[in-house]
TIVO-2410 file (N, C-alpha, C; in nm, 3 decimals):
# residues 179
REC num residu      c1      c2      c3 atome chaine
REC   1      X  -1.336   3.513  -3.799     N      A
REC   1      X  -1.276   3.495  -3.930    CA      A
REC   1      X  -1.291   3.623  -4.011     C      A
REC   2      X  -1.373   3.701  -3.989     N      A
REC   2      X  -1.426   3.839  -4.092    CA      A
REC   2      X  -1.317   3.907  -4.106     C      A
REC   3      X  -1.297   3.967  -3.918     N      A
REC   3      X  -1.183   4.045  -3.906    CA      A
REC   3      X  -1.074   4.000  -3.939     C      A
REC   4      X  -1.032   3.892  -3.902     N      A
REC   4      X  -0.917   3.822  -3.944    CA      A
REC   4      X  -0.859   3.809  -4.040     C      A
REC   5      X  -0.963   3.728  -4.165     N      A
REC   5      X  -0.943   3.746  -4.308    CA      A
REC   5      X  -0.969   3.860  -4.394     C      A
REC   6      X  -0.881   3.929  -4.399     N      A
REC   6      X  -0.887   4.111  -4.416    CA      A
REC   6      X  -0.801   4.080  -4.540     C      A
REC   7      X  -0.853   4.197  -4.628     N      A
REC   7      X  -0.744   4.200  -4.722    CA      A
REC   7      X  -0.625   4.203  -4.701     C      A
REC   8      X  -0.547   4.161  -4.745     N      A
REC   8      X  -0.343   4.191  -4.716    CA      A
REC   8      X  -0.333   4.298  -4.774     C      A
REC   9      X  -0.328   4.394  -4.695     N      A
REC   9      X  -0.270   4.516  -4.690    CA      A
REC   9      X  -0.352   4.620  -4.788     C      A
REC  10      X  -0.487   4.616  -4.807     N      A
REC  10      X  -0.547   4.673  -4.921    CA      A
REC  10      X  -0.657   4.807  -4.824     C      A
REC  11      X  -0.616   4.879  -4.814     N      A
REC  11      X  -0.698   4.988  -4.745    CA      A
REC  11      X  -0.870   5.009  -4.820     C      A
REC  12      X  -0.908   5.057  -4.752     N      A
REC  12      X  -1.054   5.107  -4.798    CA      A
REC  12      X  -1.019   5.270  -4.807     C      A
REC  13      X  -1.100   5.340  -4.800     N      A
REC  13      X  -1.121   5.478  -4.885    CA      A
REC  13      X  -1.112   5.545  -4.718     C      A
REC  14      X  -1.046   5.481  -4.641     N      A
REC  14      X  -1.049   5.589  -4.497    CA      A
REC  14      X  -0.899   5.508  -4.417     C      A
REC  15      X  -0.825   5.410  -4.516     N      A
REC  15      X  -0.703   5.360  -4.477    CA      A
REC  15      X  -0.693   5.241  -4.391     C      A
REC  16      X  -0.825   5.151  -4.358     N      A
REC  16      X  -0.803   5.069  -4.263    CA      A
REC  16      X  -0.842   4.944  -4.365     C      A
REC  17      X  -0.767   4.843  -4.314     N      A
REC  17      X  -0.783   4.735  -4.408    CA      A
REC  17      X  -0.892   4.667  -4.407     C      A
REC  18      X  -0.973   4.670  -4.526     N      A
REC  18      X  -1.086   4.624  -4.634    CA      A
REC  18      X  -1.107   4.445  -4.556     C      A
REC  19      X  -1.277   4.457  -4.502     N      A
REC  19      X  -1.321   4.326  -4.449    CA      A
REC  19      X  -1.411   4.280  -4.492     C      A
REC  20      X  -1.498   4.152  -4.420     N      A
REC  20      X  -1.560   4.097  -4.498    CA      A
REC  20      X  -1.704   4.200  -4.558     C      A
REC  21      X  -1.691   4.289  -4.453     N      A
REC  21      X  -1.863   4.390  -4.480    CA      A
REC  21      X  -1.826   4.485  -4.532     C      A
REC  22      X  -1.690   4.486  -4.590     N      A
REC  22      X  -1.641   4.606  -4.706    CA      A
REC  22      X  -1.658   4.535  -4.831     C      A
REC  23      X  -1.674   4.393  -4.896     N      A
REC  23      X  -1.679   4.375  -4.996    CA      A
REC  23      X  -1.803   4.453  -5.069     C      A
REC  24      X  -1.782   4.471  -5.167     N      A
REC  24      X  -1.927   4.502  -5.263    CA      A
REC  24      X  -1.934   4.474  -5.421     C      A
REC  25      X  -1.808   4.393  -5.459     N      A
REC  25      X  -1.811   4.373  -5.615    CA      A
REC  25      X  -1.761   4.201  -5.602     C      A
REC  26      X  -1.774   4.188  -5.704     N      A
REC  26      X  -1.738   3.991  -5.740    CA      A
REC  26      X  -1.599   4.001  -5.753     C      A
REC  27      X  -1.498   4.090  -5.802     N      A
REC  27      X  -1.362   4.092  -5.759    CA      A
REC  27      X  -1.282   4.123  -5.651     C      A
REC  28      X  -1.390   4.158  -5.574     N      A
REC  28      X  -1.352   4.185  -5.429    CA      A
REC  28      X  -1.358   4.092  -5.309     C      A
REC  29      X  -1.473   3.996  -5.397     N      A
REC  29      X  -1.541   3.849  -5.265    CA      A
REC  29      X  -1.430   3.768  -5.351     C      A
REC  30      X  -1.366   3.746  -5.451     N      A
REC  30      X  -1.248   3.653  -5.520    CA      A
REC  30      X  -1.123   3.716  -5.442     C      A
REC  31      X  -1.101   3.828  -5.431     N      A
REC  31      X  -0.943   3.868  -5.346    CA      A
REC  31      X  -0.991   3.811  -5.230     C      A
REC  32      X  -1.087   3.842  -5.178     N      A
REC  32      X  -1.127   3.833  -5.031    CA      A
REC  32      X  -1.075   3.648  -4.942     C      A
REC  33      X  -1.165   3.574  -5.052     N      A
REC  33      X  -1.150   3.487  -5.049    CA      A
REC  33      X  -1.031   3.415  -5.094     C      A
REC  34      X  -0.943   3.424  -5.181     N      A
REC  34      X  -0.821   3.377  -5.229    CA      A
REC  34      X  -0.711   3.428  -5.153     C      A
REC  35      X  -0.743   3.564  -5.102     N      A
REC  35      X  -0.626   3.618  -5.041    CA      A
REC  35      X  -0.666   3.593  -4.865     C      A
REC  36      X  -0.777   3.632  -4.820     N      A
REC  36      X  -0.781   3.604  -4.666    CA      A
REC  36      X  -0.807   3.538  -4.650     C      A
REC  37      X  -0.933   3.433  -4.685     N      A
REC  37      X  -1.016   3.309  -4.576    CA      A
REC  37      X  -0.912   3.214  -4.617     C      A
REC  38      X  -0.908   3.130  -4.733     N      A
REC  38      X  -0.815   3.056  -4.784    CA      A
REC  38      X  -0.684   3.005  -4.691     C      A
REC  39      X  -0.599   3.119  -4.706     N      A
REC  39      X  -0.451   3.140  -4.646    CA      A
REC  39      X  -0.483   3.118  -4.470     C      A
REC  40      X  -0.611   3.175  -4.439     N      A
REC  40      X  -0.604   3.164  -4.280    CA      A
REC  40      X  -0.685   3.024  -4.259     C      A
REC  41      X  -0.765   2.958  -4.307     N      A
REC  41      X  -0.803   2.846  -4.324    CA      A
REC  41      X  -0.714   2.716  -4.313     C      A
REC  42      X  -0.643   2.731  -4.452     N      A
REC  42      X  -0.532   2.604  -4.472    CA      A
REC  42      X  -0.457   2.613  -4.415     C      A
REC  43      X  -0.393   2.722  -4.343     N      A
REC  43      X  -0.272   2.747  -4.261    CA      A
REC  43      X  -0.157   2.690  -4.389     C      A
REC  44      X  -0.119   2.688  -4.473     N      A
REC  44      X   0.022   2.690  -4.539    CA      A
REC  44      X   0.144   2.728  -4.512     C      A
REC  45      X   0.273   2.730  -4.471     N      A
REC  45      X   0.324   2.765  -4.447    CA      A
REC  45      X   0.412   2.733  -4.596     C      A
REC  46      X   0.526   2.875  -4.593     N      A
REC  46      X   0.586   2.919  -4.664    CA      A
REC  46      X   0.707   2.796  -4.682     C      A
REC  47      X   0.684   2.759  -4.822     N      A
REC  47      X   0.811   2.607  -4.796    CA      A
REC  47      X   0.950   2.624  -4.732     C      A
REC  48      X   1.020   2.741  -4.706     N      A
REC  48      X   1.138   2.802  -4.626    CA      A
REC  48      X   1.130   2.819  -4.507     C      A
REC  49      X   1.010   2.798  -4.417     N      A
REC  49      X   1.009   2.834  -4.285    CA      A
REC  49      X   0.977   2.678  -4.215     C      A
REC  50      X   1.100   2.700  -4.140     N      A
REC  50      X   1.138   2.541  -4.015    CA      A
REC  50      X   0.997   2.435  -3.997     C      A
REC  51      X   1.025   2.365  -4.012     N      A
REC  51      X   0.886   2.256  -3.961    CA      A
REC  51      X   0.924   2.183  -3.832     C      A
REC  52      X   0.874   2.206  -3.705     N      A
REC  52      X   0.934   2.128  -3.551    CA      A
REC  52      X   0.774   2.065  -3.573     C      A
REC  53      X   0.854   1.959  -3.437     N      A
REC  53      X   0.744   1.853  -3.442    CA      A
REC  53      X   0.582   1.875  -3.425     C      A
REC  54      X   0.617   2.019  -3.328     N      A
REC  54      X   0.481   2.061  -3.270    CA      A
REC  54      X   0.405   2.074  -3.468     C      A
REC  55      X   0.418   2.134  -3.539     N      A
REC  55      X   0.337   2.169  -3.635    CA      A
REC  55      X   0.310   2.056  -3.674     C      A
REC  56      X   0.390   1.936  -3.720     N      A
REC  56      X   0.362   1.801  -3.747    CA      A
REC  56      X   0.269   1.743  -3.685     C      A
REC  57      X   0.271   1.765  -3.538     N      A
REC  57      X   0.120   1.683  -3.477    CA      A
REC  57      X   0.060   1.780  -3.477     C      A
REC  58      X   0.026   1.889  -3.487     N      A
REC  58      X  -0.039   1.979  -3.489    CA      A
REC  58      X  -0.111   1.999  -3.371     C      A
REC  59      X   0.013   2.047  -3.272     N      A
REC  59      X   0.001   2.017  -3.119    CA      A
REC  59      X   0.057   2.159  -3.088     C      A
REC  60      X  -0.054   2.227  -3.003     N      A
REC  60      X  -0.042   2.357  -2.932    CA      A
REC  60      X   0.082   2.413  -2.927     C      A
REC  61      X   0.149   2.545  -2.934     N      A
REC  61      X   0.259   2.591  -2.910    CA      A
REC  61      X   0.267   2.624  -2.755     C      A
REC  62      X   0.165   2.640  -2.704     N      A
REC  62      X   0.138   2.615  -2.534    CA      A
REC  62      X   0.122   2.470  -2.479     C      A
REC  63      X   0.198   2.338  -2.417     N      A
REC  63      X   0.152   2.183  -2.414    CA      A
REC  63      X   0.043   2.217  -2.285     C      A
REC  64      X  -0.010   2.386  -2.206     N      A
REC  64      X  -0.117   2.375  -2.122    CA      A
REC  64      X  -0.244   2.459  -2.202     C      A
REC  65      X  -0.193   2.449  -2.264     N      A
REC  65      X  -0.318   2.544  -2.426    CA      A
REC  65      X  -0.424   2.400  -2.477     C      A
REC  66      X  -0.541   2.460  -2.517     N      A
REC  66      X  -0.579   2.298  -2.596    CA      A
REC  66      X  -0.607   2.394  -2.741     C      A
REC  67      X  -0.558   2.507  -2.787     N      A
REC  67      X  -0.595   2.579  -2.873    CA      A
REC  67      X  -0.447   2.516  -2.989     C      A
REC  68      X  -0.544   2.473  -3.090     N      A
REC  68      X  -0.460   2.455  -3.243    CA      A
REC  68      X  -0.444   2.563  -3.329     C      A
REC  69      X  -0.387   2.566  -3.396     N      A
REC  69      X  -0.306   2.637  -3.539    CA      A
REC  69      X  -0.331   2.576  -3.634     C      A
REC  70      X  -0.409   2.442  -3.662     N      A
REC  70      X  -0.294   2.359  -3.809    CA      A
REC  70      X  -0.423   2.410  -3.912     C      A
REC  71      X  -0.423   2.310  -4.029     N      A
REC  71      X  -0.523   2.313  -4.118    CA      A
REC  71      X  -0.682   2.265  -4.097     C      A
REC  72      X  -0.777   2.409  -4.117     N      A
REC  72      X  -0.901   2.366  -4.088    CA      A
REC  72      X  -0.946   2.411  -3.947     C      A
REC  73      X  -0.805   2.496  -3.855     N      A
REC  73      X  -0.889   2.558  -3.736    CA      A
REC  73      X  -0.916   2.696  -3.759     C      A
REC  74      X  -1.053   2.758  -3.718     N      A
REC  74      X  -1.087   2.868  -3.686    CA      A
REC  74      X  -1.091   2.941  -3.587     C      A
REC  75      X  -0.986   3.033  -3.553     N      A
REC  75      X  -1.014   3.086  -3.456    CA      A
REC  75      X  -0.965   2.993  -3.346     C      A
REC  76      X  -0.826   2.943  -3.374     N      A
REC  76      X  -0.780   2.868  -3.299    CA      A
REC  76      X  -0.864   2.771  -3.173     C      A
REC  77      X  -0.987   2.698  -3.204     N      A
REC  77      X  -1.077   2.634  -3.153    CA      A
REC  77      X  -1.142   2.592  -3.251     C      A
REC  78      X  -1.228   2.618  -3.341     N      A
REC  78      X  -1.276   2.521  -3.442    CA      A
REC  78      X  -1.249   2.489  -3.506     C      A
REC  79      X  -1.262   2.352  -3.506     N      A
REC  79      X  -1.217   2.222  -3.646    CA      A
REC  79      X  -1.324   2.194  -3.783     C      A
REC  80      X  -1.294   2.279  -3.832     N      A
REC  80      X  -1.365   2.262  -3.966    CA      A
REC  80      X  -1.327   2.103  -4.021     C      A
REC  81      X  -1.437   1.983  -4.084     N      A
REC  81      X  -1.388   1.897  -4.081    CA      A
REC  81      X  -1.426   1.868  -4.232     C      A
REC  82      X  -1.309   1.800  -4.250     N      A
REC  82      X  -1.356   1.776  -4.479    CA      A
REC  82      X  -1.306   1.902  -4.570     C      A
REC  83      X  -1.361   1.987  -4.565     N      A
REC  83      X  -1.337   2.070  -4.612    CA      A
REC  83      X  -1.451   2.238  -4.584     C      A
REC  84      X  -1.421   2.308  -4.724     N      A
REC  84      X  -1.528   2.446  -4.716    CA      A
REC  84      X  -1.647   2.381  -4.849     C      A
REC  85      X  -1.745   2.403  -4.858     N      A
REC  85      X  -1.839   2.418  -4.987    CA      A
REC  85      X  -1.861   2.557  -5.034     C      A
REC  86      X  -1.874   2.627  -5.106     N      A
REC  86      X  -1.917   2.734  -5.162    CA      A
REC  86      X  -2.065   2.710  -5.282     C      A
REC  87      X  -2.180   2.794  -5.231     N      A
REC  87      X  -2.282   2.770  -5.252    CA      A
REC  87      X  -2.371   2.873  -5.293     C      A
REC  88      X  -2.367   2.868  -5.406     N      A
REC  88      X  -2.443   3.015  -5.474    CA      A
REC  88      X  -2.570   2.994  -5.496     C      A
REC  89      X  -2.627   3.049  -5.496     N      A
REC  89      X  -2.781   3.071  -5.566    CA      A
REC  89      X  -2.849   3.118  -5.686     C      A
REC  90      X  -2.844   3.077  -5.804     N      A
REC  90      X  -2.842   3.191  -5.915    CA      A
REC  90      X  -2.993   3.190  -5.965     C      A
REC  91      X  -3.016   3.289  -5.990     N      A
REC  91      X  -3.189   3.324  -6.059    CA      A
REC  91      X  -3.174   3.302  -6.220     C      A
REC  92      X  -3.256   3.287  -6.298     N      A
REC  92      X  -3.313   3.277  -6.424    CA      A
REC  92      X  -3.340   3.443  -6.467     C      A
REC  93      X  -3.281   3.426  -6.609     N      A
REC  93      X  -3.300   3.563  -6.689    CA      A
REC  93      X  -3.473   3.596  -6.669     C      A
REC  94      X  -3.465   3.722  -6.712     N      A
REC  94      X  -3.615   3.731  -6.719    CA      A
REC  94      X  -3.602   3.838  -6.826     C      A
REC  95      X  -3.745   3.882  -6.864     N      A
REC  95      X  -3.764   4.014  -6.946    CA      A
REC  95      X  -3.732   4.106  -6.889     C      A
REC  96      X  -3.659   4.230  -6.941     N      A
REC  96      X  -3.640   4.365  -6.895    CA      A
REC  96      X  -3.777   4.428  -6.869     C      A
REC  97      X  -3.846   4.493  -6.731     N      A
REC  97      X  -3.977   4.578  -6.694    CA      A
REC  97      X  -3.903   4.727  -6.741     C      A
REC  98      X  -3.809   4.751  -6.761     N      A
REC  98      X  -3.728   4.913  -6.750    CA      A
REC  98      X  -3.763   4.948  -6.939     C      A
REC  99      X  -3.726   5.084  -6.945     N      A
REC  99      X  -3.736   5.139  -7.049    CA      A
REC  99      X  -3.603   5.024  -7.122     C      A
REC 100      X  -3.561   5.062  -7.219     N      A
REC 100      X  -3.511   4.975  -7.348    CA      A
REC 100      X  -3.373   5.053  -7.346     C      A
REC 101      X  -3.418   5.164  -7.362     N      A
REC 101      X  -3.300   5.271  -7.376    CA      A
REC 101      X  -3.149   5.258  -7.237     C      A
REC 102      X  -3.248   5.219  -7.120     N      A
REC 102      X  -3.130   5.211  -6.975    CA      A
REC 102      X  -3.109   5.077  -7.002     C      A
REC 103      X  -3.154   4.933  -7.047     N      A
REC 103      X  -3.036   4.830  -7.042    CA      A
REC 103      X  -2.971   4.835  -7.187     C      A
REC 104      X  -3.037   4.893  -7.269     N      A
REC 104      X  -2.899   4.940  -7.388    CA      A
REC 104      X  -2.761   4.967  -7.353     C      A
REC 105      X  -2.784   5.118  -7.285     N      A
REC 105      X  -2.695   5.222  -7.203    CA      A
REC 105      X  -2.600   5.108  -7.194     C      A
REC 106      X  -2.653   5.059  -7.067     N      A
REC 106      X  -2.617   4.973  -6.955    CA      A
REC 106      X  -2.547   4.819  -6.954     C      A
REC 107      X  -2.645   4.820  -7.046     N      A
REC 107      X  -2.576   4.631  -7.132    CA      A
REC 107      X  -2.593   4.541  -6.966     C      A
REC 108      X  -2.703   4.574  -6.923     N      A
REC 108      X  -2.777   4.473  -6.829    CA      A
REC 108      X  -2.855   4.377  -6.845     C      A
REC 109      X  -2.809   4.248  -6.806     N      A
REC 109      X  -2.922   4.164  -6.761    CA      A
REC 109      X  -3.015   4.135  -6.734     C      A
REC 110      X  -3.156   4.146  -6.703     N      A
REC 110      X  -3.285   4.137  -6.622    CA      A
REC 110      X  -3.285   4.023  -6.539     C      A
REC 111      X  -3.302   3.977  -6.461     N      A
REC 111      X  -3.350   3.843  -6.367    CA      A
REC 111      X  -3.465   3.910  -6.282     C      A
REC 112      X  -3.535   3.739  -6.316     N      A
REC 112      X  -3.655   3.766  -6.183    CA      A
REC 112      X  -3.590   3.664  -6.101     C      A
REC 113      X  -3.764   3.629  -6.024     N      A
REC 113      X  -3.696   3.590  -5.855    CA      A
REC 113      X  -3.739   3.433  -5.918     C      A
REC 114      X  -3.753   3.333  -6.013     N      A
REC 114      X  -3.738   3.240  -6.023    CA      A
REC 114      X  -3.592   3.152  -6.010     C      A
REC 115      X  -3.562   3.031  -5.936     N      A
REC 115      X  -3.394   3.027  -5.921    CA      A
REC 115      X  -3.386   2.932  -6.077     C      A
REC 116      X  -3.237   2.904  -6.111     N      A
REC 116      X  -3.189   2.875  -6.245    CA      A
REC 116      X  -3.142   2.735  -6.193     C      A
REC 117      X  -3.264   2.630  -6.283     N      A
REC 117      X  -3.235   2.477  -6.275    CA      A
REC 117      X  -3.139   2.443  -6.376     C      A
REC 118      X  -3.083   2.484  -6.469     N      A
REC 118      X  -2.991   2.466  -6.625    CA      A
REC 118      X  -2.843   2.475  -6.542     C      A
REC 119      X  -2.740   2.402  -6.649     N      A
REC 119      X  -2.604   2.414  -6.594    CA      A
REC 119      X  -2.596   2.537  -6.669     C      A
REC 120      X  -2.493   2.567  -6.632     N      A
REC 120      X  -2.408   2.690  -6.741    CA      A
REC 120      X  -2.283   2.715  -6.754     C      A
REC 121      X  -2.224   2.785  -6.845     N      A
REC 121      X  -2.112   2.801  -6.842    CA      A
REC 121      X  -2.002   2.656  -6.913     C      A
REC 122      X  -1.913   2.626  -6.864     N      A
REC 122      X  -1.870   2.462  -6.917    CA      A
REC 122      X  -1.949   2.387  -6.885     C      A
REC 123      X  -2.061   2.378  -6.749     N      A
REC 123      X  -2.139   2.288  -6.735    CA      A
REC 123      X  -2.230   2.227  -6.867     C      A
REC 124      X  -2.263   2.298  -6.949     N      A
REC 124      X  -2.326   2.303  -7.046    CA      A
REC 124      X  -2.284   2.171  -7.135     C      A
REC 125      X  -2.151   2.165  -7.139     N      A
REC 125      X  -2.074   2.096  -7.239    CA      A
REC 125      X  -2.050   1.935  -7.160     C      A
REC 126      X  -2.019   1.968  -7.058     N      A
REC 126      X  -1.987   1.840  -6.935    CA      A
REC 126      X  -2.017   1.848  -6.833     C      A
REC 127      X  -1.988   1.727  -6.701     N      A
REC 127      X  -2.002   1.775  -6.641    CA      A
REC 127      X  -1.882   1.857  -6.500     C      A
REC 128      X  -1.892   1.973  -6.460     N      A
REC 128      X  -1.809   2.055  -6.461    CA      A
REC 128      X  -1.848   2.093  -6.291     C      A
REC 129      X  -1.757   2.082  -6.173     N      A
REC 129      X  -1.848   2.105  -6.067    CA      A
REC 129      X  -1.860   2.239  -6.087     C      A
REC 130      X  -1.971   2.314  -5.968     N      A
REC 130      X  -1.992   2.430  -5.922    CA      A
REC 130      X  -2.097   2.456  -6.046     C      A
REC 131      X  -2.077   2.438  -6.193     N      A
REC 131      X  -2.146   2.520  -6.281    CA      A
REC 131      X  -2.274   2.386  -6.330     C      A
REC 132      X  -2.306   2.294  -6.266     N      A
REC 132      X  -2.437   2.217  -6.290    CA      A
REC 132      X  -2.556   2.199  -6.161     C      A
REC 133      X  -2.615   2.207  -6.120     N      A
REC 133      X  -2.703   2.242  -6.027    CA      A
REC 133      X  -2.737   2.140  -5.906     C      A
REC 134      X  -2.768   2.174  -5.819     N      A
REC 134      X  -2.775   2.053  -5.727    CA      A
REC 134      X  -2.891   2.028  -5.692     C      A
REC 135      X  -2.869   1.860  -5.710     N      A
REC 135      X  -3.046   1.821  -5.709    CA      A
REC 135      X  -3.083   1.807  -5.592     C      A
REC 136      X  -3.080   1.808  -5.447     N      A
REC 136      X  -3.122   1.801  -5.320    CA      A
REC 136      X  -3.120   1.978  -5.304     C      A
REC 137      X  -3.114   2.100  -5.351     N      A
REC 137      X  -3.147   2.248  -5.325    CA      A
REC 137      X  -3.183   2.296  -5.418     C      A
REC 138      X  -3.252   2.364  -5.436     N      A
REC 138      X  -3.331   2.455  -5.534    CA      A
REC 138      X  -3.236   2.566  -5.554     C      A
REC 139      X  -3.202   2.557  -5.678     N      A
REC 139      X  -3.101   2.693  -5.748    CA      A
REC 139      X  -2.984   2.673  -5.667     C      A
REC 140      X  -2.880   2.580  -5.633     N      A
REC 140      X  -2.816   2.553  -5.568    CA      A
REC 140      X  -2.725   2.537  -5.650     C      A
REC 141      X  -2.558   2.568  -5.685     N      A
REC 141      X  -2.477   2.525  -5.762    CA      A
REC 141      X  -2.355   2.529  -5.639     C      A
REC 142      X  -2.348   2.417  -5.607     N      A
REC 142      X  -2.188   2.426  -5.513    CA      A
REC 142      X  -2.042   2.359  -5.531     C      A
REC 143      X  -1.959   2.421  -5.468     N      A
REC 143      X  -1.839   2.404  -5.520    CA      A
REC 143      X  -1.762   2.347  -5.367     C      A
REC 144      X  -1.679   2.229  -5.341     N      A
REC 144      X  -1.597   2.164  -5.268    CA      A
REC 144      X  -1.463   2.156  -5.236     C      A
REC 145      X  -1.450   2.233  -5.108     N      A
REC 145      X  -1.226   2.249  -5.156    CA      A
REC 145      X  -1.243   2.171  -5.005     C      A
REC 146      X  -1.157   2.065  -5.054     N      A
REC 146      X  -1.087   1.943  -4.923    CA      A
REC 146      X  -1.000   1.990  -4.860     C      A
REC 147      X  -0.975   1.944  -4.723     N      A
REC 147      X  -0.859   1.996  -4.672    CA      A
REC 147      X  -0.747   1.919  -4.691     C      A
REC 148      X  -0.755   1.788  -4.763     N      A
REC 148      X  -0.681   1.678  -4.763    CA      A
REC 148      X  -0.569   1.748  -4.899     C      A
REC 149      X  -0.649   1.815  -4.946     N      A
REC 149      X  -0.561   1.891  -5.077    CA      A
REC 149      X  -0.516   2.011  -5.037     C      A
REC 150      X  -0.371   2.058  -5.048     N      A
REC 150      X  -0.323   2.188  -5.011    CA      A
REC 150      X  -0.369   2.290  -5.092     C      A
REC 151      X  -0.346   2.420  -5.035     N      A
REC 151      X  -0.380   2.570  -5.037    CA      A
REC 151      X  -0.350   2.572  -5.226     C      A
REC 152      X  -0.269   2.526  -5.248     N      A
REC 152      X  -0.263   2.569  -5.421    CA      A
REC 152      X  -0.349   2.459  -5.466     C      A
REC 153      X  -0.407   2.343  -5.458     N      A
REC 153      X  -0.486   2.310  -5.526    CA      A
REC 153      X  -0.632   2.379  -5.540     C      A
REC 154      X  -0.664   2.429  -5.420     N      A
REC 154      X  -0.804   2.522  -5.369    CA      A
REC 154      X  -0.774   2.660  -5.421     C      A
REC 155      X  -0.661   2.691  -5.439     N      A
REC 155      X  -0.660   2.865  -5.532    CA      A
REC 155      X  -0.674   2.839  -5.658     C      A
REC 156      X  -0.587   2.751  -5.741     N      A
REC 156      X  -0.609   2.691  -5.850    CA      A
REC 156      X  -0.770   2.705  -5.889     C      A
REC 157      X  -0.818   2.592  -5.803     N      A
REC 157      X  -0.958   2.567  -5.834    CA      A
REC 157      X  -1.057   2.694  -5.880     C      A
REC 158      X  -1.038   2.780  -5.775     N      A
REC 158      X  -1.081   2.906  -5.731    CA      A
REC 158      X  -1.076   2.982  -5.910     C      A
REC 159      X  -0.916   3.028  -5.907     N      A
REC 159      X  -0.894   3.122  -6.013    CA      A
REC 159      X  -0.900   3.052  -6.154     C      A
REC 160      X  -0.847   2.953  -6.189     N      A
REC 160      X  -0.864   2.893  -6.272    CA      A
REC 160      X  -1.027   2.823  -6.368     C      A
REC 161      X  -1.094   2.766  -6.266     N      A
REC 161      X  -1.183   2.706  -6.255    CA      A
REC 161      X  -1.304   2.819  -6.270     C      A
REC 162      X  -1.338   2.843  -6.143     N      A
REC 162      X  -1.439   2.908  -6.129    CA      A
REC 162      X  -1.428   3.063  -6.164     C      A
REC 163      X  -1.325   3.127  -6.068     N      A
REC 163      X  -1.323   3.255  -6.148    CA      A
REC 163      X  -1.343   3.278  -6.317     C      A
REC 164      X  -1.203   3.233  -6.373     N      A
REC 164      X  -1.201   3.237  -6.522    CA      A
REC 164      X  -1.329   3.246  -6.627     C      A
REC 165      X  -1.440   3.152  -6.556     N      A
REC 165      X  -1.555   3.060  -6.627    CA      A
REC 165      X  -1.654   3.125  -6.574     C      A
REC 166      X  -1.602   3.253  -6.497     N      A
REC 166      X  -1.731   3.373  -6.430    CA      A
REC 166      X  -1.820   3.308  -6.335     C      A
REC 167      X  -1.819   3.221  -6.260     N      A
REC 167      X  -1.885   3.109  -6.170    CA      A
REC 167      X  -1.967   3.270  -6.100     C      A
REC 168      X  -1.919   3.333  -6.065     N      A
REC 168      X  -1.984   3.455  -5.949    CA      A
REC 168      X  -2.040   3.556  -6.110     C      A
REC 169      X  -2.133   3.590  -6.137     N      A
REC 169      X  -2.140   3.659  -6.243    CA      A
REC 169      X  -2.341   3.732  -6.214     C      A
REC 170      X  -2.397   3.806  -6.264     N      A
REC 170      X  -2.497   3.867  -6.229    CA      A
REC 170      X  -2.621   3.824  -6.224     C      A
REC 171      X  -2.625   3.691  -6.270     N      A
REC 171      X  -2.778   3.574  -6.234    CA      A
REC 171      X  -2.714   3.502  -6.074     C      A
REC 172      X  -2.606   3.546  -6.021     N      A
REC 172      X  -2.598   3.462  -5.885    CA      A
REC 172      X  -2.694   3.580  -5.812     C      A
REC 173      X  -2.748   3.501  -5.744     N      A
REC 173      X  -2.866   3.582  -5.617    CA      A
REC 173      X  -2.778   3.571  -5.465     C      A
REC 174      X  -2.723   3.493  -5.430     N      A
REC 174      X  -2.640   3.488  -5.311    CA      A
REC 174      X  -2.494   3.366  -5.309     C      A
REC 175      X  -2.411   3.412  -5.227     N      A
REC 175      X  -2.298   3.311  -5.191    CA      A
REC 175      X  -2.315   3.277  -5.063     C      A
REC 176      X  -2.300   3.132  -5.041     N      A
REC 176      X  -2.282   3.087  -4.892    CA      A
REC 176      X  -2.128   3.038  -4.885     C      A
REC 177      X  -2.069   3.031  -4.778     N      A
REC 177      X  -1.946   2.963  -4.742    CA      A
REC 177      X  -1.987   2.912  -4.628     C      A
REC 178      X  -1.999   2.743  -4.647     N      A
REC 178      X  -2.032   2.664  -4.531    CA      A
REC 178      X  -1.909   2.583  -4.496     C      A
REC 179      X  -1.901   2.532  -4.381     N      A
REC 179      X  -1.802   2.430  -4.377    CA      A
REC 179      X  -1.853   2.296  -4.284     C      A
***
């Protein structure tokens, strides 16, 4: 899936298209994800292009193949089943240890290594998935895209939802993508 889900058409700084171990900023794991895993995940097809029966049963384009295409295979062999979760980890502010003058500059944050039990963000106000915490993981805030719901309800979610409301922002300590 790494190689696979590559940016569309977005070069890196030596011309070859940008992967998953080229990301390094939070607008880069949002293209990454909205533009590659997503699209190769749900398999969508473009509402103008033919639908034959094979895609309907979602039955091999080889009938001596046992390898699928439809929604939810990876790597034409795994069946991702339900959906993806997305699962961050976020730490708790802490006091700045640095001089005063560099997070002035800087207009930085501090976090220590304690994880963040509080909702945030709209969570605050309601309750809001992804941004209230999960009580079976420690510092756990996760987010659920079904496969039963098509590719624009899960980008939606994505840009609307979580992006907009900074869900990925500088108290997250890690992202998981499980399925």
């Amino acid at each position: 899936v790494r190689n696979r889900a590559h940016f569309q058409g977005t070069p890196d700084a030596r011309g070859r298209p940008k992967r998953f171990e080229d990301l390094s900023t939070r607008s880069d794991v949002w293209f990454w994800i909205q533009h590659g895993l997503v699209p190769d995940v749900w398999k969508e097809e473009p509402s103008d292009t033919p639908l034959g029966y094979r895609d309907l049963l979602n039955l091999p384009d080889d009938p001596n193949s046992t390898a699928y295409h439809g929604r939810g295979v990876v790597l034409r062999w795994s069946q991702l089943v339900g959906g993806i979760r997305m699962r961050q980890r976020r730490l708790k502010e802490d006091l700045c240890t640095i001089d005063k003058r560099i997070t002035d500059r800087y207009s930085r944050i501090c976090h220590g290594t304690e994880f963040m039990f509080e909702p945030f963000g709209p969570g605050k106000q309601s309750y809001t998935e992804g941004f209230m915490p999960e009580t079976r993981a420690t510092g756990a805030f996760d987010v659920h895209f079904d496969f039963a719901y098509g590719v624009t309800v899960a980008t939606e979610k994505m840009q609307y939802d979580l992006e907009q409301h900074h869900w990925l922002d500088s108290s997250s300590e890690s992202l998981w993508l499980q399925a």
